[in-house]
Backbone as a ProteinNet text record, in pm:
[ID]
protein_1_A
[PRIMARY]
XXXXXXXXXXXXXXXXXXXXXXXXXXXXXXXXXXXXXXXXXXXXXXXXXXXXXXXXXXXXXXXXXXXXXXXXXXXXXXXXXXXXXXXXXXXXXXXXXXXXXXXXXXXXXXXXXXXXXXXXXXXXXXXXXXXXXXXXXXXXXXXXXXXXXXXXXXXXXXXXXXXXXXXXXXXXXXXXXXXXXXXXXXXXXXXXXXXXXXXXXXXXXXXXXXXXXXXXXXXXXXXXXXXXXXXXXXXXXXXXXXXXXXXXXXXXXXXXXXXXXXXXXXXXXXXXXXXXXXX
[TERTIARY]
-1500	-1388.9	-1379.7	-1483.2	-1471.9	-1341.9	-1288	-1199.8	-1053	-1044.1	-907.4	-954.9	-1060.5	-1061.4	-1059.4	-1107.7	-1110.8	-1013.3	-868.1	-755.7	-656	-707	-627.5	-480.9	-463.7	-281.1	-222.4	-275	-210.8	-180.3	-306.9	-277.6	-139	-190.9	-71.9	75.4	120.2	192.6	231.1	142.2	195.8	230.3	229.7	262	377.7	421.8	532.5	586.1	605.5	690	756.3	666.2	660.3	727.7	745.3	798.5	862.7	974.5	1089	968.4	901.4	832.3	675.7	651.4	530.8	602.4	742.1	783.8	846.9	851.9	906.9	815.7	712.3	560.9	510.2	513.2	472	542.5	693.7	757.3	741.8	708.5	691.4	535.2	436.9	329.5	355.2	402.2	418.8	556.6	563.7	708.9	746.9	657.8	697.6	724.5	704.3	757.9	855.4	825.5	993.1	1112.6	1098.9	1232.3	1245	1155.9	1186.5	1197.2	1182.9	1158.6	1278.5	1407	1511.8	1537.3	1435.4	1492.2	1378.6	1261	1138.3	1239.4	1275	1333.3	1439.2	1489.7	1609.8	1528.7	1471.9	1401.1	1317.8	1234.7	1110.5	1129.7	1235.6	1263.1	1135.9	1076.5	986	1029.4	975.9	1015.8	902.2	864.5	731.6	727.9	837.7	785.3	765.8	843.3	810.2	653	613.9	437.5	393.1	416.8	320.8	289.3	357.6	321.8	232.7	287.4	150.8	55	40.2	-97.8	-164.6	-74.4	-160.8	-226.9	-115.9	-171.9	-275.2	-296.4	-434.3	-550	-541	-616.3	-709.5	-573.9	-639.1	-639.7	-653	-670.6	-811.6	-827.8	-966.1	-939.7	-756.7	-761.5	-806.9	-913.2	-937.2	-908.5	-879	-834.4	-665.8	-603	-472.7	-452.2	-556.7	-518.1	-556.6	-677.6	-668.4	-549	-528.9	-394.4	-264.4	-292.6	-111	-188.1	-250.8	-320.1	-300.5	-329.5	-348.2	-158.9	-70.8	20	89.2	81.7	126	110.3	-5.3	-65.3	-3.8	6.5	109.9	276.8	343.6	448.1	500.1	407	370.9	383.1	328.4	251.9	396.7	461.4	573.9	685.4	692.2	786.2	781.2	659	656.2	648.3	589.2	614.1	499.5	545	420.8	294	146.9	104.6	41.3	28.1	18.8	139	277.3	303.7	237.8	175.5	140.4	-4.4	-87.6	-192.6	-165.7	-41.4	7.7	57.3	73.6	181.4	58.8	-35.4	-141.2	-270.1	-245.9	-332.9	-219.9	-117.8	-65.3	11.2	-43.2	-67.1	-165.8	-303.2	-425.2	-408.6	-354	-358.1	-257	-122.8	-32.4	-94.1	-145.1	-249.5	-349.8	-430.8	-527.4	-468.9	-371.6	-295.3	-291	-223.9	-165.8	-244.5	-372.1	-544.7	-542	-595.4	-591.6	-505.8	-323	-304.4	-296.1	-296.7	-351.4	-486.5	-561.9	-702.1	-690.6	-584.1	-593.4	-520.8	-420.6	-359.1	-482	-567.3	-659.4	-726.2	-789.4	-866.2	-1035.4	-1050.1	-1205.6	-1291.7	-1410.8	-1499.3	-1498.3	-1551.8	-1648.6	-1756.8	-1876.6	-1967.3	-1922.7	-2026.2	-2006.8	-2042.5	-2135.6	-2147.4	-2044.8	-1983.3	-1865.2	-1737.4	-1698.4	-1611.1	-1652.8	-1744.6	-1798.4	-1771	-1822.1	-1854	-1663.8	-1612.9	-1493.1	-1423.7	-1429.3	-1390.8	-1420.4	-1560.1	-1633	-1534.4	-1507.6	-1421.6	-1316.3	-1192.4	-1105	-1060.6	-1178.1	-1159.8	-1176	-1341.4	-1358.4	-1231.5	-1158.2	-1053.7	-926.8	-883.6	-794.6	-856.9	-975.6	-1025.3	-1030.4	-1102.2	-1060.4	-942.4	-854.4	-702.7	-650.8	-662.2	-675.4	-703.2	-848.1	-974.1	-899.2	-815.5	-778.9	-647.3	-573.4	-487.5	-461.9	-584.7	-568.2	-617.2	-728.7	-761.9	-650.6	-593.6	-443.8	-345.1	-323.9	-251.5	-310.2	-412.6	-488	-508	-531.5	-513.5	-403.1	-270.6	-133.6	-75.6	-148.4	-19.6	-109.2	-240.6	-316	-306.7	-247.3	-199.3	-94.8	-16.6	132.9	166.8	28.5	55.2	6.4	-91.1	-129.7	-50.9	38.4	140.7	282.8	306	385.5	303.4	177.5	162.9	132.2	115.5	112.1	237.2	322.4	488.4	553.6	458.9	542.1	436.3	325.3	266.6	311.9	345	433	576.5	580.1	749.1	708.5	605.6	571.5	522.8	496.2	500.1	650.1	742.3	850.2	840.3	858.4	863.5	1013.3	1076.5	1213	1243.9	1274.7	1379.7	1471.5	1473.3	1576.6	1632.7	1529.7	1634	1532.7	1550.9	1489.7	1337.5	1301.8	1129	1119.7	1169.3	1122.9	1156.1	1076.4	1028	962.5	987.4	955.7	854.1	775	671	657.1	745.3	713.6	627.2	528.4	455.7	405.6	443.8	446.4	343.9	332.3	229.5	101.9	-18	-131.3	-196.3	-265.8	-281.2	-478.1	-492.7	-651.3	-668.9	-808.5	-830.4	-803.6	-772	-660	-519.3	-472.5	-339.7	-367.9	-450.7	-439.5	-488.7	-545.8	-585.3	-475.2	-350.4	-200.3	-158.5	-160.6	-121.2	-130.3	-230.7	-295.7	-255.1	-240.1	-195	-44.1	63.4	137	212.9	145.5	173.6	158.6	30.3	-17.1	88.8	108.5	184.7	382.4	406.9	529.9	490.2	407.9	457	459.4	392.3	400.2	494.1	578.9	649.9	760.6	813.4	975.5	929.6	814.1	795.3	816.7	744.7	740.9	706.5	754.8	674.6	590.6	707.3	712.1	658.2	560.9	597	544	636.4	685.4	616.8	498.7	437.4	453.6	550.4	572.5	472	390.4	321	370.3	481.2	570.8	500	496.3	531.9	374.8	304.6	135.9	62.4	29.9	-35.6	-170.9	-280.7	-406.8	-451	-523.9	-598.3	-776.4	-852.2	-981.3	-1037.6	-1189.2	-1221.1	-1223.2	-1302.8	-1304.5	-1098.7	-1046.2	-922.7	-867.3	-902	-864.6	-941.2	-1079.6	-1157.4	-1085.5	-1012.1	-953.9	-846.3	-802.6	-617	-639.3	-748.5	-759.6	-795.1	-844	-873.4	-772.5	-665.2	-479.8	-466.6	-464.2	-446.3	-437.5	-607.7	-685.2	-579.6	-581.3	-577.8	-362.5	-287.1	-158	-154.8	-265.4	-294.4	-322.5	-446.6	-485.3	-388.3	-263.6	-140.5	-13.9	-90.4	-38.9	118.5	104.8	204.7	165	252.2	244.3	259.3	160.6	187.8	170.8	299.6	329.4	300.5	263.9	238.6	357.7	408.9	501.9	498.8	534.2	510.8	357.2	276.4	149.9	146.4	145.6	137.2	42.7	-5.7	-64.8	-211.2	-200.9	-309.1	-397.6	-333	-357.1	-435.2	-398.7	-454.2	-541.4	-562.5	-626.1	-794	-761	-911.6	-960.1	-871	-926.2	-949.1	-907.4	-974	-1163.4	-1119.3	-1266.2	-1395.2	-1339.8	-1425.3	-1408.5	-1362.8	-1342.7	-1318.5	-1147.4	-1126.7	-972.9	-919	-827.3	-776.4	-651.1	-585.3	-487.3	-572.7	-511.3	-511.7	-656.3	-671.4	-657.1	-600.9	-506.2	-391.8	-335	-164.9	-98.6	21.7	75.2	157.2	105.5	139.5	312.1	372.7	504	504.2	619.2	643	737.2	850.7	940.4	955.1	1005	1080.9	1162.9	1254.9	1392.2	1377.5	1332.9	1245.6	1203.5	1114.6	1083.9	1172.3	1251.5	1317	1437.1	1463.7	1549	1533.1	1431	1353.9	1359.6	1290.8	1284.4	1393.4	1448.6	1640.9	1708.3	1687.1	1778.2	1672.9	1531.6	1454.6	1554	1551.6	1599.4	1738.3	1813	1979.3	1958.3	1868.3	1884.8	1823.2	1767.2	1695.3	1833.3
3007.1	2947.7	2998.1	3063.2	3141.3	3196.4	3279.4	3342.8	3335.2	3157.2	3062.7	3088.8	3090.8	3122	3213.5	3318.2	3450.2	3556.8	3480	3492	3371.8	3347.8	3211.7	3282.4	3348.6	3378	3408.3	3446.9	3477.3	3310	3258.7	3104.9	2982.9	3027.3	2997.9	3041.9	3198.1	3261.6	3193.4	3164.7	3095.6	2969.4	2876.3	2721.3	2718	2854.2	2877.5	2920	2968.2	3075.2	2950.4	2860.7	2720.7	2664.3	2657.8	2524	2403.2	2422.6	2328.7	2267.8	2318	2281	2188	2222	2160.2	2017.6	2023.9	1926.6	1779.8	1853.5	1770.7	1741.7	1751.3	1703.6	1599.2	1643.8	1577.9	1441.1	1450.8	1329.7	1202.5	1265.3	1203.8	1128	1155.3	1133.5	969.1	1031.8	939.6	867.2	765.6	717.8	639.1	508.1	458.8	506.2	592.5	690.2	820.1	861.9	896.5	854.7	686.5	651	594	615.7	592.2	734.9	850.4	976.7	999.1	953.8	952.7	892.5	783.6	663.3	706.9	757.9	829.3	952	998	1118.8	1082.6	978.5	965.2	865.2	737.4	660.4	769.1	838.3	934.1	1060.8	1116.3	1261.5	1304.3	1258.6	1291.7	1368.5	1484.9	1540.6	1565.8	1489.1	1441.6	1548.6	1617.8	1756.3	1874.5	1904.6	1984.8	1997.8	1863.1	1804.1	1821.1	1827.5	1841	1970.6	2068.1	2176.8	2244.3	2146.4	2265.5	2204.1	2037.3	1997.4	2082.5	2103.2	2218.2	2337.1	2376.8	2559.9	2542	2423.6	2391.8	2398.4	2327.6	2301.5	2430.9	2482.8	2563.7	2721.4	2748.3	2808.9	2819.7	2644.2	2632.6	2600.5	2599	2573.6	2447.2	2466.1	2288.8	2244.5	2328.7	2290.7	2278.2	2353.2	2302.9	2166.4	2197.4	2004	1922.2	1939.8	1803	1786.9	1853.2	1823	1808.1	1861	1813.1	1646.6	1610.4	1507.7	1394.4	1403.4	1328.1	1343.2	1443.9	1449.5	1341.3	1367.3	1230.9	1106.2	1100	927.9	878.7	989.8	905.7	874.2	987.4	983.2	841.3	819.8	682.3	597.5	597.9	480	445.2	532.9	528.5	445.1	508.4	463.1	360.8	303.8	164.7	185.9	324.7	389.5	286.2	248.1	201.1	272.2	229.1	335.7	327.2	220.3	247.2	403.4	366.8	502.6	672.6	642.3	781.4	814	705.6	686.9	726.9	670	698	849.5	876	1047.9	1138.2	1119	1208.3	1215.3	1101.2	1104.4	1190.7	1208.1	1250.4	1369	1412.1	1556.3	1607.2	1539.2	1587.3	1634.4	1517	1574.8	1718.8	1662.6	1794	1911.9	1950.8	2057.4	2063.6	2002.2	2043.8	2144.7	2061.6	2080.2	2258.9	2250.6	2353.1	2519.6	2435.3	2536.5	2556.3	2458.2	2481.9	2617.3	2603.2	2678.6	2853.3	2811.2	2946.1	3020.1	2916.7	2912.2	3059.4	2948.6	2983.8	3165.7	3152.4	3267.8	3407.2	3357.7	3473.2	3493.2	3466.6	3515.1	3496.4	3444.1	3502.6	3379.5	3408.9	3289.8	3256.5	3133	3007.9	2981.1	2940.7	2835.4	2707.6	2634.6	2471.7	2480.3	2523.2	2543.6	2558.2	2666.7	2699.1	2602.4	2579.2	2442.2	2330.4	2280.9	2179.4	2177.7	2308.8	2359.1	2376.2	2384.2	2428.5	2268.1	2201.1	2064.7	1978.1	1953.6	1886.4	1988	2104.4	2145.2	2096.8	2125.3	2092	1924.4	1824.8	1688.3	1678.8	1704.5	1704.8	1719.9	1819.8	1860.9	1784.2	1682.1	1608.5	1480.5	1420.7	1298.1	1345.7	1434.4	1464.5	1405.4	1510.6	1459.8	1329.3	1258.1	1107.1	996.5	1088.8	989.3	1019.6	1128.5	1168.3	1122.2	1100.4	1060.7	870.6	780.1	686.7	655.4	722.1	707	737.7	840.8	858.2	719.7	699.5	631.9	491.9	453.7	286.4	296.9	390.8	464.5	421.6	491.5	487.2	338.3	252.2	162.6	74.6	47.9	-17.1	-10.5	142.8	185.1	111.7	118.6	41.1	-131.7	-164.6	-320.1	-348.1	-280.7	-306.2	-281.7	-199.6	-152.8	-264.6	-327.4	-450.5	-565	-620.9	-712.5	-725.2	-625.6	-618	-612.4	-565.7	-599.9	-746.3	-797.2	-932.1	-1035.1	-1004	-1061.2	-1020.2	-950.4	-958.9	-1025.3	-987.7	-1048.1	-1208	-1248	-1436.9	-1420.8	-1372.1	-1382.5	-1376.9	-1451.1	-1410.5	-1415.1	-1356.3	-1383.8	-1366.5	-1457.8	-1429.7	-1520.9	-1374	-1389.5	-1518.6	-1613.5	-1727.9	-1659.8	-1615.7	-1590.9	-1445.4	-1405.5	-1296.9	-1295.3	-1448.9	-1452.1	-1574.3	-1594.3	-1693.5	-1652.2	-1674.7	-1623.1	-1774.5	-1760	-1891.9	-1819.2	-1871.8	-1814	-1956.6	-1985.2	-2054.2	-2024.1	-2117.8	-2088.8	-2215.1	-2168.7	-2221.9	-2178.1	-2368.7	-2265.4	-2250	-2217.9	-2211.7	-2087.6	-2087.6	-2026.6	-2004.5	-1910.7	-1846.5	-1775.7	-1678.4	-1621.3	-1509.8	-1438.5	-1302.9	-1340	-1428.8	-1444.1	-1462.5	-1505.8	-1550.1	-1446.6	-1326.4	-1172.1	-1081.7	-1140.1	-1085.3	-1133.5	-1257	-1372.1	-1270.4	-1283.3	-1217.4	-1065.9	-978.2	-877.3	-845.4	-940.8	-916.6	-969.9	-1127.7	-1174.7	-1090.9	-1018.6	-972.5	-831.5	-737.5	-615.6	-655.7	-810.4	-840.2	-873.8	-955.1	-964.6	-831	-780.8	-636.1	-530.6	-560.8	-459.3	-583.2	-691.8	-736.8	-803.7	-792.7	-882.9	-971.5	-1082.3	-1232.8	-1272.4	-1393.5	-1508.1	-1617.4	-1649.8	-1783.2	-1752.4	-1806.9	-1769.3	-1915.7	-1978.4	-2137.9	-2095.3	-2161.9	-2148.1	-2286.2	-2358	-2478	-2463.1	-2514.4	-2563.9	-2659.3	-2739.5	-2834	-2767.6	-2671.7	-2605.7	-2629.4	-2656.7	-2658.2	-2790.6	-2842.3	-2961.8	-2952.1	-2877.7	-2850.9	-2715.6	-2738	-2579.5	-2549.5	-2508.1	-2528.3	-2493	-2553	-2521	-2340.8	-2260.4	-2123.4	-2120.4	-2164.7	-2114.1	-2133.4	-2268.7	-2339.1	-2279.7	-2223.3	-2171.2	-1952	-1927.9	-1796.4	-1836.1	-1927.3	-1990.3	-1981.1	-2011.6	-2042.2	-1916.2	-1808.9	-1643.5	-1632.2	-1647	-1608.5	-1669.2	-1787.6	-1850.8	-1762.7	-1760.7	-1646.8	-1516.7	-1487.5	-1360.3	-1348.2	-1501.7	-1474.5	-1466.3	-1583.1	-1586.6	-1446.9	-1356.9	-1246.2	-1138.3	-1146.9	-1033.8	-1098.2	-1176.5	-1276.3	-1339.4	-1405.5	-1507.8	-1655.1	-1735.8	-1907.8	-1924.1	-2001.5	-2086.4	-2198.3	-2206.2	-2383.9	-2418.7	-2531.6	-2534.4	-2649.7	-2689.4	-2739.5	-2822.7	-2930.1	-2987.3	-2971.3	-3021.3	-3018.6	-3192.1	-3184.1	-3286.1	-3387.1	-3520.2	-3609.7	-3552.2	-3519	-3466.6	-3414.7	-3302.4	-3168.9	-3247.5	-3346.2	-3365.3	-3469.5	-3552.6	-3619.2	-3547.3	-3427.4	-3347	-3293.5	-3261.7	-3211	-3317.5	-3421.4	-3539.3	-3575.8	-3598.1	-3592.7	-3536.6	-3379.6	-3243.4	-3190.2	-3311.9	-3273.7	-3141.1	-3082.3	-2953.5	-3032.1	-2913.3	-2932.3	-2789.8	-2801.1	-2649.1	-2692.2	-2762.3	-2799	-2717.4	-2674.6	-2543.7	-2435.4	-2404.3	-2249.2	-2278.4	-2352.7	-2400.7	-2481.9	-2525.2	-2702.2	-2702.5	-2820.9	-2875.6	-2968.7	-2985.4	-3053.3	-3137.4	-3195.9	-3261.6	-3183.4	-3181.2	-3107.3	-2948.4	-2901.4	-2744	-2764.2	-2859	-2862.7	-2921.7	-3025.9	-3078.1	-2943.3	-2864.7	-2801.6	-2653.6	-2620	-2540.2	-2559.2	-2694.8	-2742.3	-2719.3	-2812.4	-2818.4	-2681.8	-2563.9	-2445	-2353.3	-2378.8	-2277.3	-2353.5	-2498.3	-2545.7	-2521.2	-2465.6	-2454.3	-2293.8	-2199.2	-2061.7	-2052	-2157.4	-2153.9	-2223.5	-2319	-2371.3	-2242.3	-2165.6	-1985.1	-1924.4
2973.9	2900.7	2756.8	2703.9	2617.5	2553.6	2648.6	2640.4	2598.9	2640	2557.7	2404.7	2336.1	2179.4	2145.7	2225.4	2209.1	2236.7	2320	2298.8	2262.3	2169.1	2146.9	2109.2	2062.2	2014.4	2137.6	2280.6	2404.1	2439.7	2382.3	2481.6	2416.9	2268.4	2146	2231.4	2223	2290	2446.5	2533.3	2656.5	2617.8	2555.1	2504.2	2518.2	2385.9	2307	2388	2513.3	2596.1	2717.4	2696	2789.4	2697.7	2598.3	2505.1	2592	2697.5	2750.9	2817.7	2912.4	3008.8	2917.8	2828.4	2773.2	2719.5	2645	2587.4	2705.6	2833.4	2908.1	2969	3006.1	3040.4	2961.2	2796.8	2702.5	2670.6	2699.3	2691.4	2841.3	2945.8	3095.1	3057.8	2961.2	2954.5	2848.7	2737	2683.5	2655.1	2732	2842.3	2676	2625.1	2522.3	2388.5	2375.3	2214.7	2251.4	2416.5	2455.5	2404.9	2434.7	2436	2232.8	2181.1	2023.2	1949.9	2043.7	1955.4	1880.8	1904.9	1808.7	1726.7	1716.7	1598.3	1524.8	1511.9	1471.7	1394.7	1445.4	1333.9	1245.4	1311	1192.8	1148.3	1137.6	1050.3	935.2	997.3	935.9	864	989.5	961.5	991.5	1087.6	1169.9	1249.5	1339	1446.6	1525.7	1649.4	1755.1	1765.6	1873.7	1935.8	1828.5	1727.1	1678.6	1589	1528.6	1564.1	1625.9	1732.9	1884.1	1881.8	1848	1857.7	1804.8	1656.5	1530.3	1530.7	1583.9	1637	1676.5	1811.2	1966.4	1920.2	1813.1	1721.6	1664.1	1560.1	1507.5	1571	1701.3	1769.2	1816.2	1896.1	1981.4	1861.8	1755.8	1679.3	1574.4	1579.5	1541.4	1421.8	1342.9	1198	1146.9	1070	1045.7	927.2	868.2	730.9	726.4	800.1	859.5	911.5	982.3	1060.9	1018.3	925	832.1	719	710.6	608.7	640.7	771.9	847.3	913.9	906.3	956.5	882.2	739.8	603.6	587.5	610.2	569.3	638.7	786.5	901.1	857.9	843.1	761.7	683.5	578.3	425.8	516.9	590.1	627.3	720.6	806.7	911.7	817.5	751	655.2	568.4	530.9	435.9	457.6	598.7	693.9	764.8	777	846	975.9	1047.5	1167.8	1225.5	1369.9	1481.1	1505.4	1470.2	1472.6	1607.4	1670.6	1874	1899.1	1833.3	1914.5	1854.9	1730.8	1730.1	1785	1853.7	1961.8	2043.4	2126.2	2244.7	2257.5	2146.2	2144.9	2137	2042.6	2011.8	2174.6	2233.8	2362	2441.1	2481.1	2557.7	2541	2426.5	2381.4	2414.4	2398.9	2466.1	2613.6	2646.1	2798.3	2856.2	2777.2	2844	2798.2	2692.9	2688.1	2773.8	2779.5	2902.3	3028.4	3020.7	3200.1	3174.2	3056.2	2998.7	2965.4	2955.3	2924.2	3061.5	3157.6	3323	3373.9	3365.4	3465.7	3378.7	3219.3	3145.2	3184.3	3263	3274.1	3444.5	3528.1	3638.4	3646.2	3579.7	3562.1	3479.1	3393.4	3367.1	3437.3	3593.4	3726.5	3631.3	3565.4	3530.6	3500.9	3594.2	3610.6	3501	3519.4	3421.6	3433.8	3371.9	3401.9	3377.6	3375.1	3384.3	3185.2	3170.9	2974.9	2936.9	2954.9	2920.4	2933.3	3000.6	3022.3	2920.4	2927.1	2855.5	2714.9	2706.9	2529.8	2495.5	2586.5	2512.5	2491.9	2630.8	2664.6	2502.7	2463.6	2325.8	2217	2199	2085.4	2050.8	2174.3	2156.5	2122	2210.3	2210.2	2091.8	1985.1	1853.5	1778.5	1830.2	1679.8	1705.8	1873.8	1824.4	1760.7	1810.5	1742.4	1587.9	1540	1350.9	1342	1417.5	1359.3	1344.5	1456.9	1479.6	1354.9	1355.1	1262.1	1112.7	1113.3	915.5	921.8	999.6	1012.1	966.7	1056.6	1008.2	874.2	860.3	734.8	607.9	585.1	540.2	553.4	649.4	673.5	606.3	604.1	566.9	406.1	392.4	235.3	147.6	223.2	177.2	180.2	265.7	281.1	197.7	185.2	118.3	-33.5	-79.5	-238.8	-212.2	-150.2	-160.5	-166.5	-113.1	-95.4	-210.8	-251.2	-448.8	-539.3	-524	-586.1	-547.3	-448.3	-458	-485.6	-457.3	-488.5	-671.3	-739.1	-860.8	-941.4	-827.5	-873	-896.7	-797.7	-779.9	-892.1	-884.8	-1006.8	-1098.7	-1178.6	-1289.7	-1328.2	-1177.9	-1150.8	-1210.1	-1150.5	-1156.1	-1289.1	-1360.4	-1513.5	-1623.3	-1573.8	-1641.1	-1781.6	-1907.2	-2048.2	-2120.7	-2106.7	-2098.1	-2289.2	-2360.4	-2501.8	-2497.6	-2603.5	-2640.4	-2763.2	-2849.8	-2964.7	-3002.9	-3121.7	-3165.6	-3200.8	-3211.2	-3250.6	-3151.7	-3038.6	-2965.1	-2823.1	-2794	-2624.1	-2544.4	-2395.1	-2301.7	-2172.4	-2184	-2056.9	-1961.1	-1846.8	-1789.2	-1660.6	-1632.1	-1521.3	-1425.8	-1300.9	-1171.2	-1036.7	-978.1	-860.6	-920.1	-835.6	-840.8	-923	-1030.7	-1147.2	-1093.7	-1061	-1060.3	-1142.7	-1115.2	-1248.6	-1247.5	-1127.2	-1097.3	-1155.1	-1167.6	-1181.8	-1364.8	-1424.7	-1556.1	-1597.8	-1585.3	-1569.2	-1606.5	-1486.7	-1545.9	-1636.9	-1665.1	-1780.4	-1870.8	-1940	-2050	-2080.6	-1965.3	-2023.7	-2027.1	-1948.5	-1965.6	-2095.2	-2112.3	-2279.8	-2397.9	-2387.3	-2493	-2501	-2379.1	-2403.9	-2450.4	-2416.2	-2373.9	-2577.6	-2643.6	-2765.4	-2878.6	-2803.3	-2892.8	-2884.8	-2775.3	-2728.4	-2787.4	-2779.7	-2867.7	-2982.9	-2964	-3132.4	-3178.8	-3056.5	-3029.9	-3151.6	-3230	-3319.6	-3264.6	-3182.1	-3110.3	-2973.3	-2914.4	-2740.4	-2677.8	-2626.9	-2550.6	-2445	-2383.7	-2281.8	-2212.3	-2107.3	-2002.3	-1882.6	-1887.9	-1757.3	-1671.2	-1697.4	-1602.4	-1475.4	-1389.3	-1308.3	-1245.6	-1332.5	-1299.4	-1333.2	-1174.1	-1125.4	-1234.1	-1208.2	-1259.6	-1256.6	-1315.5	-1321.1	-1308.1	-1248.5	-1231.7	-1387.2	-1411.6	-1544.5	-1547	-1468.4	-1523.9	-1593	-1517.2	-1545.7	-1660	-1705.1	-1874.8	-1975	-1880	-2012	-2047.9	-1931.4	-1923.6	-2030.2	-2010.7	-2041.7	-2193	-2264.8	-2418.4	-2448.2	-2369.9	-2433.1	-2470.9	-2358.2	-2371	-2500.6	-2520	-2647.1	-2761.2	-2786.8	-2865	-2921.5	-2817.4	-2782.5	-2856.4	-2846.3	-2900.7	-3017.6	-3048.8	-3247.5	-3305.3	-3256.6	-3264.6	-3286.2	-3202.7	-3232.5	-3328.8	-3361.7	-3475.4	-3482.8	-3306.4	-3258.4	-3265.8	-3241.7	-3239.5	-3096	-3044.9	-2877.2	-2905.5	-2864.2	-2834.4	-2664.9	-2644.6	-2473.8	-2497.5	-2388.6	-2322.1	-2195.1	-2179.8	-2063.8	-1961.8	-2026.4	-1949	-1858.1	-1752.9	-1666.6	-1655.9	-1606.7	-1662.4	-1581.3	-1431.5	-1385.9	-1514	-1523.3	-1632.1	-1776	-1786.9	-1943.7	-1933	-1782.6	-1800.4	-1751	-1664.9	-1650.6	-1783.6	-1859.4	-2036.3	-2071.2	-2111.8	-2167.7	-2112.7	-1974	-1931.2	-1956.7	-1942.9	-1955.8	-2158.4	-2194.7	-2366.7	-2377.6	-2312.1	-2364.2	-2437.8	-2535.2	-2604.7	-2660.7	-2642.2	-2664.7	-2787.9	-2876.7	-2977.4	-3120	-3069.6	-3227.9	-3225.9	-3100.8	-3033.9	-3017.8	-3021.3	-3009.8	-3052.9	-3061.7	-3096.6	-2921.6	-2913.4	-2782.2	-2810.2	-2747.3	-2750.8	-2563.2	-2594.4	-2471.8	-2375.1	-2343.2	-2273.1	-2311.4	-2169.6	-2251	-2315	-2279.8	-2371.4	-2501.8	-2535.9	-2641.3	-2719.6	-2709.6	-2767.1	-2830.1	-2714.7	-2783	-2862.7	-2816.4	-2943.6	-3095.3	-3103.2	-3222.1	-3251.8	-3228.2	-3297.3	-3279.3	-3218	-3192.4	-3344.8	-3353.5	-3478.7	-3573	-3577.3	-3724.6	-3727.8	-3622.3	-3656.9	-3726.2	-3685.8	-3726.8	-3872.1	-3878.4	-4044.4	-4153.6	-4089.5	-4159.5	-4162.1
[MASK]
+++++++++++++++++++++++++++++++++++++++++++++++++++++++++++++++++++++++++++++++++++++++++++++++++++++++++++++++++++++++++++++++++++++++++++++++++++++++++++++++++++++++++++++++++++++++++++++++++++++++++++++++++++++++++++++++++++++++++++++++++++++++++++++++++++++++++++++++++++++++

């Protein structure tokens, strides 16, 4: 069996001379990504069969540095696209096979013995170099979509940090929902880059929105504090809830010498919208 590597561009060459016949084998094999191979190219701009092919060339060429990178290239592309990845299991096994078939009657047409080594040794090559592909493929693929879900879920945490302008030195940071110490992580840097970048005085921080907060979190919450005085802003807190003040009372915390506390949002921005208009 030698001799399939040792003429591999004849065997390349018979594939290619087969094309209709390899592709219609290849689609009878794999019945369920048959019938999606058109919504795969126009979703993807994917094209299966024309893949299938430079798979097969890799393969049976021995390029491995080709196929890992058309491999890794698939992954990001799948991954991009939101492609099923059972069907590119299903497509990549039933590529294996229509090749085989395909080595066989190339096999039968060159008249020239085999051993049983030989078979074997070629059998473990070729299997090796579609499992690589397989194996770089998902990895690519778990890679890409895993950058991407960090990349939205860091979207939307910011998004939940709104710091939204009232007037020219007064800004409102309201916050809602369950506050950990990943989330007060964003707090902090998005306050701190958001007053330096419009050139907050004022920044109205409403907790209305927040039942309690665990201690690591109150003790994160007063860095923030810190950390507004430091770029040399005023935090006022706003609506802190009875839960909320009666666990600081207990645990003797007070965000009184990092901030001035007020009662309502509206309450409060009253008061300082009419200190800005009497300026």
């Amino acid at each position: 069996m030698e001799e399939i590597y040792n003429n591999s561009s004849e065997v390349t060459e018979f594939i290619r001379a087969n094309r209709d016949l390899f592709e219609k084998e290849l689609l009878s094999e794999a019945v369920n990504v048959a019938a999606k191979i058109h919504e795969i190219l126009q979703k993807g701009n994917i094209d299966l069969l024309k893949n299938a092919e430079k798979l097969v060339v890799n393969v049976i060429n021995q390029q491995e540095d080709e196929l890992i990178a058309f491999a890794e290239q698939e992954g990001v592309a799948w991954a991009e696209h939101s492609l099923t990845v059972a069907f590119k299991l299903e497509w990549v096994q039933a590529i294996r096979r229509t090749l085989w078939r395909f080595l066989y009657q190339y096999d039968k047409m060159s008249k020239v013995e085999h051993n049983r080594e030989d078979f074997f040794e070629l059998e473990k090559t070729i299997n090796d170099r579609i499992d690589q592909f397989l194996n770089t493929f998902f990895i690519s693929y778990s890679r890409y979509r895993e950058e991407l879900l960090n990349q939205q879920r860091k979207l939307v945490e910011h998004l939940s940090v709104p710091i939204i302008p009232v007037s020219p030195s007064v800004a409102v940071l309201p916050l809602i929902g369950m506050i950990d110490e990943y989330r007060m992580q964003i707090i902090e840097e998005k306050v701190l880059m958001e007053i330096s970048r419009i050139k907050i005085q004022t920044l109205v921080i409403d907790l209305s929105g927040i039942a309690t907060m665990e201690m690591n979190v109150i003790d994160q919450f007063q860095k923030v504090l810190k950390g507004i005085s430091m770029m040399g802003s005023k935090a006022v807190i706003s609506g802190m809830r009875p839960e909320l003040v009666t666990k600081m009372i207990q645990t003797g915390i007070s965000f009184s010498e990092k901030a001035e506390t007020r009662g309502t949002l509206q309450q409060t921005l009253k008061a300082y919208l009419e200190n800005e208009s009497v300026k």
